[in-house]
MITOR-999818 format. One record per atom (N, C-alpha, C): residue in three letters; atom name; z, y, x; chain. Coordinates in nm, 4 decimals, padded with zeros to 6 digits. Layout:
MITOR-999818
[ALA; CA; [Z; Y; X]; A]
...
END
This chain:
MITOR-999818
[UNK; N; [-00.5849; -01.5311; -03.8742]; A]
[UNK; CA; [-00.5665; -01.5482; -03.7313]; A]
[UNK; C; [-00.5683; -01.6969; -03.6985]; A]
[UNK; N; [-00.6457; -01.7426; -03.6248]; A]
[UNK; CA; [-00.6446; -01.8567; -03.5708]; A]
[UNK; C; [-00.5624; -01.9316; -03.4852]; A]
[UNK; N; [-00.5765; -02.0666; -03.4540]; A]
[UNK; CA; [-00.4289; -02.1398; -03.3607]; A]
[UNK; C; [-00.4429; -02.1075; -03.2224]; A]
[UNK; N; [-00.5778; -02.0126; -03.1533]; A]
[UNK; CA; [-00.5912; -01.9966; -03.0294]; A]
[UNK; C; [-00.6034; -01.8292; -02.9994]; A]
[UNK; N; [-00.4994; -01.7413; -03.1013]; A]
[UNK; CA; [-00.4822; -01.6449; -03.1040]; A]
[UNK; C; [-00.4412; -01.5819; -02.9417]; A]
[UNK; N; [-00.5119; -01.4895; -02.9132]; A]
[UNK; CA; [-00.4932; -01.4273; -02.7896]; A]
[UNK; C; [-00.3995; -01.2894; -02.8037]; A]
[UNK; N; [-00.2649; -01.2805; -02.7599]; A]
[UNK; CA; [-00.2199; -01.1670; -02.7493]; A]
[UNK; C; [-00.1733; -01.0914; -02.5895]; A]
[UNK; N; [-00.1657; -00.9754; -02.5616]; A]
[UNK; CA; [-00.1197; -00.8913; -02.4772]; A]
[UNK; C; [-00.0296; -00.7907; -02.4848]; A]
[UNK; N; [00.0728; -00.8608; -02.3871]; A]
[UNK; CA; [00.1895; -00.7291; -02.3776]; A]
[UNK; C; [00.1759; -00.6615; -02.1993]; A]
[UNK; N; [00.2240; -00.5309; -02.2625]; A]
[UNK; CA; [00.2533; -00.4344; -02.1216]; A]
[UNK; C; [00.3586; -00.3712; -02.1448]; A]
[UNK; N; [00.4577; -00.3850; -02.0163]; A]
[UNK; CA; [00.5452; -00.3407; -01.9916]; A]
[UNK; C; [00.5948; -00.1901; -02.0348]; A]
[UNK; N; [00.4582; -00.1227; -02.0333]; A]
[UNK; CA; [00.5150; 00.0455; -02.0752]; A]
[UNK; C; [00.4807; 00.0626; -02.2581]; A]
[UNK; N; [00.4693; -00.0796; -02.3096]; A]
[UNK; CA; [00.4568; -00.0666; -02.4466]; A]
[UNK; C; [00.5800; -00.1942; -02.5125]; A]
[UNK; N; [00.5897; -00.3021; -02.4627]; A]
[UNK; CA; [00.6729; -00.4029; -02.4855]; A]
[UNK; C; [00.6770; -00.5207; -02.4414]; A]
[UNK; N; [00.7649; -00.5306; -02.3686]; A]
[UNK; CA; [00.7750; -00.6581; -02.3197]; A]
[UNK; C; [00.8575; -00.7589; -02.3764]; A]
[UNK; N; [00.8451; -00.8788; -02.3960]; A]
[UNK; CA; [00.9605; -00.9490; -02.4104]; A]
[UNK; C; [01.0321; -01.0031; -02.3365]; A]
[UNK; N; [01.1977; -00.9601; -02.4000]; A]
[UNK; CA; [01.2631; -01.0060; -02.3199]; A]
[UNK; C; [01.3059; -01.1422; -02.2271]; A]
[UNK; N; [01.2017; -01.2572; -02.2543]; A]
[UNK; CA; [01.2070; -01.4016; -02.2178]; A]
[UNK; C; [01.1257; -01.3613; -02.0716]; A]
[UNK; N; [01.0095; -01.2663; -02.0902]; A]
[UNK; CA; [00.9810; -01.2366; -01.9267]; A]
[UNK; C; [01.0231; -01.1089; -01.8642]; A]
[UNK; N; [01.0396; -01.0120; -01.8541]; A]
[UNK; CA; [01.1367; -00.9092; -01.8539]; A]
[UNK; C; [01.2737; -00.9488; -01.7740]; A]
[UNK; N; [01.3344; -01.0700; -01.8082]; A]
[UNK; CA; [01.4479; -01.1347; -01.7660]; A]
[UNK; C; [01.4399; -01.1988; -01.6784]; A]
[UNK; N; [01.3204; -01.2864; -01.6373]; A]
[UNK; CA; [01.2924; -01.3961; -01.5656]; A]
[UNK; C; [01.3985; -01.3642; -01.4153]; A]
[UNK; N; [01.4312; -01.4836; -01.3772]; A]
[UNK; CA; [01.4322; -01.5431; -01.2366]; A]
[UNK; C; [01.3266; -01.4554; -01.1199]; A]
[UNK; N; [01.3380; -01.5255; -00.9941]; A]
[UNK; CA; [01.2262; -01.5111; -00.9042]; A]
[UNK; C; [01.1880; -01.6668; -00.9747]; A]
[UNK; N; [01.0120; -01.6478; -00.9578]; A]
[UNK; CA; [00.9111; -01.7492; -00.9943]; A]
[UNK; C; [00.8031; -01.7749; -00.8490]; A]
[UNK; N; [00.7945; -01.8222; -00.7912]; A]
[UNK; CA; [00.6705; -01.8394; -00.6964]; A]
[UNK; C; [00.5623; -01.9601; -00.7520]; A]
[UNK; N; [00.4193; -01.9144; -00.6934]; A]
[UNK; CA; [00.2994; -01.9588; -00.7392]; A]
[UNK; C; [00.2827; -02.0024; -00.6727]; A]
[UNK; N; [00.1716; -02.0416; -00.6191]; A]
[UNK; CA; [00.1015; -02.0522; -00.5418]; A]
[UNK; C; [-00.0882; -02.0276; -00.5784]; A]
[UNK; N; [-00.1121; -01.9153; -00.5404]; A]
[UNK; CA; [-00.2323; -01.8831; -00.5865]; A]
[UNK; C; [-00.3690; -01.9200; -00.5288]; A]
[UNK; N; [-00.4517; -01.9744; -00.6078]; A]
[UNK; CA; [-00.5659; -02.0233; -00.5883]; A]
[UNK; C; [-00.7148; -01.8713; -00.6136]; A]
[UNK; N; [-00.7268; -01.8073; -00.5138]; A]
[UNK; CA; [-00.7887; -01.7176; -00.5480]; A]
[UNK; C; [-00.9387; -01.7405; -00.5882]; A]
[UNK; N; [-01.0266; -01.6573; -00.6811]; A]
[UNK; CA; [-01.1568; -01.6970; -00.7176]; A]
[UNK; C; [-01.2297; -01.6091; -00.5755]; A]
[UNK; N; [-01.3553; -01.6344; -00.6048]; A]
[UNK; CA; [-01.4732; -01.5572; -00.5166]; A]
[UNK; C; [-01.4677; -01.4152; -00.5362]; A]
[UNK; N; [-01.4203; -01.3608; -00.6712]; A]
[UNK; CA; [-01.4186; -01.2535; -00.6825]; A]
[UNK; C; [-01.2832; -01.1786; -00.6289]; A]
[UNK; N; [-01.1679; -01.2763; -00.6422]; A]
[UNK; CA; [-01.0429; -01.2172; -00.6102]; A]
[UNK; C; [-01.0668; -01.1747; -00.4554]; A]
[UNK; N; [-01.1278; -01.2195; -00.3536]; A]
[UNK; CA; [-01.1462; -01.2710; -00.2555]; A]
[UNK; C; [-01.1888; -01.1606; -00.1813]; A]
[UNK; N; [-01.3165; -01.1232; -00.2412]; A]
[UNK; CA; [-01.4376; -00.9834; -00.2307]; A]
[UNK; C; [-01.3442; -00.8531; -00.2602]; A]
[UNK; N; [-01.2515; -00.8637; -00.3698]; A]
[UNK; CA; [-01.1879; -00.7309; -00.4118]; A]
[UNK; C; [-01.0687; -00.7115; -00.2802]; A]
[UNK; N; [-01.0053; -00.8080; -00.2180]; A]
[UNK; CA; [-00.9045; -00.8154; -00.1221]; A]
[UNK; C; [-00.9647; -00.7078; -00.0335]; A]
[UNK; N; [-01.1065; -00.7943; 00.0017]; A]
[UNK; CA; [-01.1553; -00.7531; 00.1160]; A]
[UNK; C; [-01.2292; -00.5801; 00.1229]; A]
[UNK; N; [-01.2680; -00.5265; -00.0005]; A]
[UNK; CA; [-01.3161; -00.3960; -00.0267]; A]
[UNK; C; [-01.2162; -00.2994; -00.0861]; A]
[UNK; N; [-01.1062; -00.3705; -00.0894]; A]
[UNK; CA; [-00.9720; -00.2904; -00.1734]; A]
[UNK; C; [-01.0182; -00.1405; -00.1304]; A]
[UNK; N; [-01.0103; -00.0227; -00.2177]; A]
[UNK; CA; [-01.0610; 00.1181; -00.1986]; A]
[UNK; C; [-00.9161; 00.1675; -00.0539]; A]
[UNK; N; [-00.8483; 00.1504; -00.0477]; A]
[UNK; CA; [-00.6760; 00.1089; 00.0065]; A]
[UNK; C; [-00.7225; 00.0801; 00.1153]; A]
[UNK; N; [-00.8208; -00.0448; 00.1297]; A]
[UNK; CA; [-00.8530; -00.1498; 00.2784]; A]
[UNK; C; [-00.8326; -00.2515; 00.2405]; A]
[UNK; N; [-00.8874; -00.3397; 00.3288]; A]
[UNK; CA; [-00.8874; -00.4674; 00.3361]; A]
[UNK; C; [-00.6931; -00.5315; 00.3357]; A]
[UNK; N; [-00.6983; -00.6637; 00.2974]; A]
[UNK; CA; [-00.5713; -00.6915; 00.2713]; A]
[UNK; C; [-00.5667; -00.8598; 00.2621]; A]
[UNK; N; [-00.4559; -00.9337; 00.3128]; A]
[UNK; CA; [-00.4896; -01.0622; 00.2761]; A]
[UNK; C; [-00.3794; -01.1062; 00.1712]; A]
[UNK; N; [-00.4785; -01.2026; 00.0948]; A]
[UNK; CA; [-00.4399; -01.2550; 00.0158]; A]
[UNK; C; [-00.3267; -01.3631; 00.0239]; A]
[UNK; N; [-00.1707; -01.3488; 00.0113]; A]
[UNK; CA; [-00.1222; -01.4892; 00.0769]; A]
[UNK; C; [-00.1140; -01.6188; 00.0017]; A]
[UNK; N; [-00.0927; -01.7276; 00.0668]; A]
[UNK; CA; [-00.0990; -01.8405; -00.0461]; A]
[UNK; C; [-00.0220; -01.8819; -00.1406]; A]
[UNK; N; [00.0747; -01.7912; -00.1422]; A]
[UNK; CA; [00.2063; -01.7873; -00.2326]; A]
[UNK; C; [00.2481; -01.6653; -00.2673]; A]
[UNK; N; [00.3230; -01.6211; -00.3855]; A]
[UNK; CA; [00.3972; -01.5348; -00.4172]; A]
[UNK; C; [00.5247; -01.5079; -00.4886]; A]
[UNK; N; [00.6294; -01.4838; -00.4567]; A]
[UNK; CA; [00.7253; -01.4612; -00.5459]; A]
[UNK; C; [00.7510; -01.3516; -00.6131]; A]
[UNK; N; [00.7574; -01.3747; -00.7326]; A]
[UNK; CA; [00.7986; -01.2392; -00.8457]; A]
[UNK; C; [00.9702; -01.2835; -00.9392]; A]
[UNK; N; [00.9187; -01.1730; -00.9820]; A]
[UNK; CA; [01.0700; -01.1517; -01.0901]; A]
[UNK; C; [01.0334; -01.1188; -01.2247]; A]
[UNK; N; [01.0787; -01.1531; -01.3231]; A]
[UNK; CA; [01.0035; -01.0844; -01.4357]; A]
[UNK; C; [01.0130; -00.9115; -01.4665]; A]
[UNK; N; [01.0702; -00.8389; -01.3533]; A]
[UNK; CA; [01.0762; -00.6847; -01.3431]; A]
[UNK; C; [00.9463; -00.6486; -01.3124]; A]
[UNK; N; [00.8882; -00.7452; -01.2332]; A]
[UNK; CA; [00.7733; -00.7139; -01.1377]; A]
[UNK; C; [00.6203; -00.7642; -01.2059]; A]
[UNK; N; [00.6343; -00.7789; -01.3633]; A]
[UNK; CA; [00.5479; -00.8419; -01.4463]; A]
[UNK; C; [00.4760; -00.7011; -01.5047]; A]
[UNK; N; [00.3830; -00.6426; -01.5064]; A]
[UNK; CA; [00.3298; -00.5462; -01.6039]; A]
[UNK; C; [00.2559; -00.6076; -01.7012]; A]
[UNK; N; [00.1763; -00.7195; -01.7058]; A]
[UNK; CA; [00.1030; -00.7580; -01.8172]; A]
[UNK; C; [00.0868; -00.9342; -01.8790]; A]
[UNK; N; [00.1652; -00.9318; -01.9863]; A]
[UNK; CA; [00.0959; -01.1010; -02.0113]; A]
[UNK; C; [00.0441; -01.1079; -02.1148]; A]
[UNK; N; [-00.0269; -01.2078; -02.0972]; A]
[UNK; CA; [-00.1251; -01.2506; -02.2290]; A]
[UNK; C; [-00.1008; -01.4149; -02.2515]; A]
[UNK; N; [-00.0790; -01.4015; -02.3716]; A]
[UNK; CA; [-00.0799; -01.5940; -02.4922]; A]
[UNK; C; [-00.1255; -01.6327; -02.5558]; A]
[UNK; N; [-00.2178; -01.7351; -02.5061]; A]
[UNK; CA; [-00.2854; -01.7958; -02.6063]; A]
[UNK; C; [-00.2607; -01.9345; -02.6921]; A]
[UNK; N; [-00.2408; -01.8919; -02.8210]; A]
[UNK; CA; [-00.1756; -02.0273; -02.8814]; A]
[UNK; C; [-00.0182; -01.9854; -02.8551]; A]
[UNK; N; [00.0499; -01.8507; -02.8233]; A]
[UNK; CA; [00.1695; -01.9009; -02.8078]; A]
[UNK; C; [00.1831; -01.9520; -02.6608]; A]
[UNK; N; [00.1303; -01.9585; -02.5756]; A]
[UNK; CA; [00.2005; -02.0097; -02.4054]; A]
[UNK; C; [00.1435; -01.8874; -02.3293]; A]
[UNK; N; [00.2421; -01.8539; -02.2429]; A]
[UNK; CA; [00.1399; -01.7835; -02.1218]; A]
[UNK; C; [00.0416; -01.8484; -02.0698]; A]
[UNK; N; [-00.0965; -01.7616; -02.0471]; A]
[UNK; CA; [-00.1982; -01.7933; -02.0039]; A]
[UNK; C; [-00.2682; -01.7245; -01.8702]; A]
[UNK; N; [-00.1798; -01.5635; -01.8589]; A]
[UNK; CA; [-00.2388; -01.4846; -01.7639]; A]
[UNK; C; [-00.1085; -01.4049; -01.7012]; A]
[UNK; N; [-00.0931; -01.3823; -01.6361]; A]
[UNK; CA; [00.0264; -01.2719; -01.5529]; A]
[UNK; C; [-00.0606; -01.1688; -01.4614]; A]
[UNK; N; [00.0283; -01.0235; -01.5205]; A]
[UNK; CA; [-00.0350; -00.9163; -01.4129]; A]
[UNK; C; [00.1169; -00.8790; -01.3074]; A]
[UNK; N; [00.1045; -00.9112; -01.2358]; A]
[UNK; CA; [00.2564; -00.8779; -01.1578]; A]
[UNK; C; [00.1930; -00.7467; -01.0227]; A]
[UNK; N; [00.2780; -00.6832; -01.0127]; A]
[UNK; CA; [00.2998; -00.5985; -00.9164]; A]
[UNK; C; [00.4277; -00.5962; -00.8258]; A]
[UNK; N; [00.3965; -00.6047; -00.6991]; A]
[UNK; CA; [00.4785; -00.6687; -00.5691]; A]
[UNK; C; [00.4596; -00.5879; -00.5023]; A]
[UNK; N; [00.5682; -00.5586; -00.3849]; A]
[UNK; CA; [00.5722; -00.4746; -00.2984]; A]
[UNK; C; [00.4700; -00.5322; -00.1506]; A]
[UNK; N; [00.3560; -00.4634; -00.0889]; A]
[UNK; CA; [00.2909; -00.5155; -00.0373]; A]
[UNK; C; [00.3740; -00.4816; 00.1005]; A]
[UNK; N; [00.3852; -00.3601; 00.1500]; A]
[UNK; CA; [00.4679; -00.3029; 00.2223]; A]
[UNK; C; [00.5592; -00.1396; 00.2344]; A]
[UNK; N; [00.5494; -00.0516; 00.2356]; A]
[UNK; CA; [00.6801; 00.0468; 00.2328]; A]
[UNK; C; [00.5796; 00.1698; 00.1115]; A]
[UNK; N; [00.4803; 00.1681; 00.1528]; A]
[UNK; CA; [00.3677; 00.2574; 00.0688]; A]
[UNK; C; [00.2577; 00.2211; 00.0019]; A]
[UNK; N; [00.2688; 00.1005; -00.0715]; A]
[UNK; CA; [00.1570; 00.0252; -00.1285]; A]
[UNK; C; [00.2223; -00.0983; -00.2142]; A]
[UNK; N; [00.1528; -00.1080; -00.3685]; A]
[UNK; CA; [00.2148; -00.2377; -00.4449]; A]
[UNK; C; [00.0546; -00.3347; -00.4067]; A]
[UNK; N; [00.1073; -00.4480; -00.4106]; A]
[UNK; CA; [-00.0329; -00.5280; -00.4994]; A]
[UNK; C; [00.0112; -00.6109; -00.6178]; A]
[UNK; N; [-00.1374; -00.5792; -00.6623]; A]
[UNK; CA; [-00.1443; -00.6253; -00.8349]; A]
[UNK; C; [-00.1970; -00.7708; -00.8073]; A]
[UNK; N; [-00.1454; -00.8551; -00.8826]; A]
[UNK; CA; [-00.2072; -00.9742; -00.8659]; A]
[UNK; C; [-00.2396; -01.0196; -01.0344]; A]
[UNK; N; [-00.3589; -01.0768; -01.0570]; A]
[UNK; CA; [-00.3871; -01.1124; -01.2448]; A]
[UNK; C; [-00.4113; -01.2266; -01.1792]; A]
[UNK; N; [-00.2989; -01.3649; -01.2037]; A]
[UNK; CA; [-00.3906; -01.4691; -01.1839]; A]
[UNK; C; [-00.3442; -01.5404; -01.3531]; A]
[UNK; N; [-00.4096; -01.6965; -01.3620]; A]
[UNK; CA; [-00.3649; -01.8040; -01.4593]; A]
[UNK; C; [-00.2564; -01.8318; -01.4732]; A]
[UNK; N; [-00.1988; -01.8898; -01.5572]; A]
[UNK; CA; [-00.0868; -02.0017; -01.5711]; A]
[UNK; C; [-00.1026; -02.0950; -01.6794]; A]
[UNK; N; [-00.0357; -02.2254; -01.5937]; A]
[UNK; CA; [-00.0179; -02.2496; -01.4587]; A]
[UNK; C; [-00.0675; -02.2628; -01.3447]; A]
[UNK; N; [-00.2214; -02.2863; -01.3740]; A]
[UNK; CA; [-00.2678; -02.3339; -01.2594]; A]
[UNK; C; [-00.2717; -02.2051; -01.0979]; A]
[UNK; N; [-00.2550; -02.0727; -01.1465]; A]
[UNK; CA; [-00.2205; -01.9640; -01.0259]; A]
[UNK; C; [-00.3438; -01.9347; -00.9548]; A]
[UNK; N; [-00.5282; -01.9752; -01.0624]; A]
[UNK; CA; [-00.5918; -01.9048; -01.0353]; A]
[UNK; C; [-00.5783; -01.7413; -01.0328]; A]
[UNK; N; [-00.6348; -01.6989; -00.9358]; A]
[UNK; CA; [-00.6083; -01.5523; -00.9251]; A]
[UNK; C; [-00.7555; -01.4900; -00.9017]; A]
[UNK; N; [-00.7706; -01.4407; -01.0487]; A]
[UNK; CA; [-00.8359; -01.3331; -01.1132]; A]
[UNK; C; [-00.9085; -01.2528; -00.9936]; A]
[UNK; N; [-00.8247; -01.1482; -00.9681]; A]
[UNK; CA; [-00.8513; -01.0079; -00.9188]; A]
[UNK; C; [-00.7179; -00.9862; -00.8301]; A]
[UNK; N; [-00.7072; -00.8852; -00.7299]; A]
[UNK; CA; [-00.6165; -00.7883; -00.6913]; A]
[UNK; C; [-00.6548; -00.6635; -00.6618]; A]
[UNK; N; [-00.5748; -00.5625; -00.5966]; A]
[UNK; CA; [-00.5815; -00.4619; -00.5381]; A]
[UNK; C; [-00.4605; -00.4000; -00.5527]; A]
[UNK; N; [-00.4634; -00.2772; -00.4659]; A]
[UNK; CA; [-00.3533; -00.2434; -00.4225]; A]
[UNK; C; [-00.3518; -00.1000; -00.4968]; A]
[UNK; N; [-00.2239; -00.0226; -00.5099]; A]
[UNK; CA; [-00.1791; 00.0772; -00.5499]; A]
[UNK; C; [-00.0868; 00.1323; -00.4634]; A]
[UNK; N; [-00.0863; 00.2933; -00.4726]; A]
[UNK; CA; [00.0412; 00.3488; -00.4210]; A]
[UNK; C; [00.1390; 00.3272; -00.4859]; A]
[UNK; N; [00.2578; 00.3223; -00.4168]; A]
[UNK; CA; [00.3955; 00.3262; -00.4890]; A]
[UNK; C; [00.4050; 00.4078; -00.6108]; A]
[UNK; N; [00.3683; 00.5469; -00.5560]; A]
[UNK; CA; [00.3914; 00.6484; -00.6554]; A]
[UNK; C; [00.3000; 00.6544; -00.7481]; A]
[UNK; N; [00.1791; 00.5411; -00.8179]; A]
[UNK; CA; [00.1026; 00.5538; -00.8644]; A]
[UNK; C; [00.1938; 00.4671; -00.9665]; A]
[UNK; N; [00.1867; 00.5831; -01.1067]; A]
[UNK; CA; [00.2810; 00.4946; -01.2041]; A]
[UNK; C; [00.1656; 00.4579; -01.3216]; A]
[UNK; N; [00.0766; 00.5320; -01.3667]; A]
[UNK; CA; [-00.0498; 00.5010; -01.4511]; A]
[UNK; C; [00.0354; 00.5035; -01.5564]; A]
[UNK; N; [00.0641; 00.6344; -01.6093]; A]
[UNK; CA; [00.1192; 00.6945; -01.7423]; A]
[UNK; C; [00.0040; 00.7605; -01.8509]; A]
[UNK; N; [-00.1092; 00.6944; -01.8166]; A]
[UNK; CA; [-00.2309; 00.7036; -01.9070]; A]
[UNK; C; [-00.2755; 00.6448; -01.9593]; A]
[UNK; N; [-00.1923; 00.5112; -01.9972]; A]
[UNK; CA; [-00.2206; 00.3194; -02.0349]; A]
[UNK; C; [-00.2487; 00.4013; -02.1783]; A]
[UNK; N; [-00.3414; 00.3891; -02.1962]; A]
[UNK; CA; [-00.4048; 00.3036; -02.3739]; A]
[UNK; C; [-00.3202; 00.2197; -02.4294]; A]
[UNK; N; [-00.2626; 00.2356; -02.4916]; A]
[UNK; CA; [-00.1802; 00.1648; -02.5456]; A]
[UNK; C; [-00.2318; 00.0638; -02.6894]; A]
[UNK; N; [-00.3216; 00.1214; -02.7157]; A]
[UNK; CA; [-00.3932; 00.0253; -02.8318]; A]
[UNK; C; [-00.4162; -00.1044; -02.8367]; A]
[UNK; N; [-00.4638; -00.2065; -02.7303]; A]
[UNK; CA; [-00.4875; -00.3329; -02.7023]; A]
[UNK; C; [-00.3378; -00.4132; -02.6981]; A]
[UNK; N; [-00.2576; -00.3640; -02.7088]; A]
[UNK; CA; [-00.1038; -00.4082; -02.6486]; A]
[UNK; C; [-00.0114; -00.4542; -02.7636]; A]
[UNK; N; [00.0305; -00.5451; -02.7978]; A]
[UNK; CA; [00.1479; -00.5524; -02.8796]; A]
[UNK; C; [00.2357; -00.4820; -02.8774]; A]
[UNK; N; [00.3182; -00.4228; -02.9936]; A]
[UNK; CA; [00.3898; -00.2731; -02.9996]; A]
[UNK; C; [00.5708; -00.3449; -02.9867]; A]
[UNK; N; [00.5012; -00.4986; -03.0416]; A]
[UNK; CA; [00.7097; -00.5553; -03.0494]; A]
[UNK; C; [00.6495; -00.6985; -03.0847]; A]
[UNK; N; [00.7947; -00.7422; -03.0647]; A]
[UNK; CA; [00.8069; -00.9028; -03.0094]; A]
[UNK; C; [00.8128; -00.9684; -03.1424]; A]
[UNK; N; [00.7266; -00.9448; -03.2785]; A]
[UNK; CA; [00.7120; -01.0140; -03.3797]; A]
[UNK; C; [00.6499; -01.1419; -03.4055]; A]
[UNK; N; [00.5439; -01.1551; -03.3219]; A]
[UNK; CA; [00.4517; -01.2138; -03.2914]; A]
[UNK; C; [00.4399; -01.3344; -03.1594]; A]
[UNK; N; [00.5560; -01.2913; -03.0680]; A]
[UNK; CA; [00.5995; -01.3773; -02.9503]; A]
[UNK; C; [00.6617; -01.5249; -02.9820]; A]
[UNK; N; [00.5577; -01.6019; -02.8989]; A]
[UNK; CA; [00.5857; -01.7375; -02.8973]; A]
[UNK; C; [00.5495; -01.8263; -03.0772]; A]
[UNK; N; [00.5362; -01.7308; -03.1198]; A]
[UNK; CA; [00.5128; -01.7832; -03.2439]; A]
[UNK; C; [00.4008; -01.8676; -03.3108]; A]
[UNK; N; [00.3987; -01.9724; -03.3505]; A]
[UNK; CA; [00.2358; -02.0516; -03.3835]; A]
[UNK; C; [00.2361; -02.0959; -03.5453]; A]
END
């Protein structure tokens, strides 16, 4: 394994507890062309993107490390009373990937679990 080892955790397989725990964190997100296009065709509707966001590490479903640092965050936020949005952007810089929106009640208990780290053996470690 190399020093620019890429790993991924999800929440319905393992998270660690260093993000899991977190604080509220706010970004400020720099969206790509593509994040931009997906806002605007969301299957949901159109939606705007705001220039900031605050999360919690409850509200984290996916990170990925490369080398050992976070490099990517998938967070899910309450957009309003019947809808989350997903946001995948960078860190730090708070390019943002992709979004779209989900129902509340959409829990996605069909995750593949294969791509995912199973436990925190491997966390932060170089």
């Amino acid at each position: 394994m190399g020093d620019m080892e890429t790993l991924t955790y999800n929440r319905q397989v393992f998270m660690p507890s260093e993000v899991s725990s977190m604080g509220s964190v706010e970004i400020r997100l720099n969206p790509t062309a593509h994040a931009l296009y997906a806002a605007q065709r969301d299957r949901y509707g159109a939606f705007q993107i705001p220039e900031t966001i605050a999360f919690y590490g409850r509200d984290v479903v996916e990170v990925e490390t490369v080398a050992g640092k976070i490099s990517k965050l998938v967070v899910r936020i309450a957009l309003d009373e019947k809808q989350d949005a997903i946001y995948v952007f960078m860190v730090p810089c708070g390019t943002l990937k992709t979004v779209w929106l989900n129902m509340k009640e959409d829990k996605h208990k069909t995750l593949d679990e294969r791509p995912f780290q199973k436990d925190g053996r491997l966390w932060r470690k170089k």
